[in-house]
C-alpha positions in Angstrom: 102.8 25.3 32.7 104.5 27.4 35.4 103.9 30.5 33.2 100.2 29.5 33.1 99.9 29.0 36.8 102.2 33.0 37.1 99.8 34.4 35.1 96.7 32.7 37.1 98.2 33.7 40.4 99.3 37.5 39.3 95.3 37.7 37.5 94.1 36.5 40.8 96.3 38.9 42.6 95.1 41.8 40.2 91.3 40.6 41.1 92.0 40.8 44.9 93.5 44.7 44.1 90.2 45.6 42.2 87.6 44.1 45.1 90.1 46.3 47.8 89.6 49.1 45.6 85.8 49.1 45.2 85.7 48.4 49.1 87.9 51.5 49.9 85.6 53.9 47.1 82.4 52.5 49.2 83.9 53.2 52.6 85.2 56.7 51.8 81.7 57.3 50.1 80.2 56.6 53.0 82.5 58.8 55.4 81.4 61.7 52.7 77.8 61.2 53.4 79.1 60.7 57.0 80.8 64.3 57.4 78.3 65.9 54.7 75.4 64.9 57.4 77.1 66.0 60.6 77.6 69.6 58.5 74.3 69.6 58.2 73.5 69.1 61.7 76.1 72.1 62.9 74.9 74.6 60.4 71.1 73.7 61.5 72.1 73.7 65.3 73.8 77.5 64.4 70.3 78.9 63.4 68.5 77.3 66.3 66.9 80.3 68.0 66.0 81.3 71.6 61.8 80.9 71.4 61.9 83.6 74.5 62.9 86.2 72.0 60.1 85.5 69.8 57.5 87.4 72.5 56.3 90.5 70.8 57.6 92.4 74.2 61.4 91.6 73.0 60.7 92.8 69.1 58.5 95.3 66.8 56.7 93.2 65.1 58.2 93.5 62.0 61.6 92.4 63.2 60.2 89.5 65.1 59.2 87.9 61.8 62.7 87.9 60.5 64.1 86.6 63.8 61.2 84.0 63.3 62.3 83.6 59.9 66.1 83.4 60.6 66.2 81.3 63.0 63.6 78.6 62.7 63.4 78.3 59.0 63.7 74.1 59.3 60.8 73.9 61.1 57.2 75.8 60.4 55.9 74.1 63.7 58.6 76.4 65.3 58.4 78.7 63.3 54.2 79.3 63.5 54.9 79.7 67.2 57.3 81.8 67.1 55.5 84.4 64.9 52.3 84.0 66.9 53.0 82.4 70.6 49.4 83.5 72.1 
């Protein structure tokens, strides 16, 4: 009987380990995607160019298209303009 109720408690005990475990894998997951995503953001704020170098006045044209390219690669909106801002 008291052996019984040990091994209930300690399998209960065991069960509350497991559902901390899964909850600390999920959080840390999440923190992952988290960091991964603010990454993301720095390295795309990094290549963020200055559109008042993309006038043909500042650049040949040859080397304004890779400035274009460089620099606003995330976004062909941007990117359009920049190549042609007439």
């Amino acid at each position: 009987m008291i052996l019984k109720k040990r091994q209930e408690k300690l399998k209960k005990i065991n069960d509350l380990k497991k559902i901390h475990e899964r909850r600390k894998r999920t959080a840390e997951g999440e923190l992952q995607l988290l960091k991964a995503s603010i990454a993301g953001d720095m390295i795309k704020a990094s290549f963020k160019g200055d559109t008042t170098l993309c006038d043909p006045v500042n650049f040949a044209k040859d080397k304004q298209q890779v400035y274009c390219d460089k620099h606003f690669w995330d976004n062909a909106n941007d990117n359009s303009d920049c190549k042609d801002p007439d």
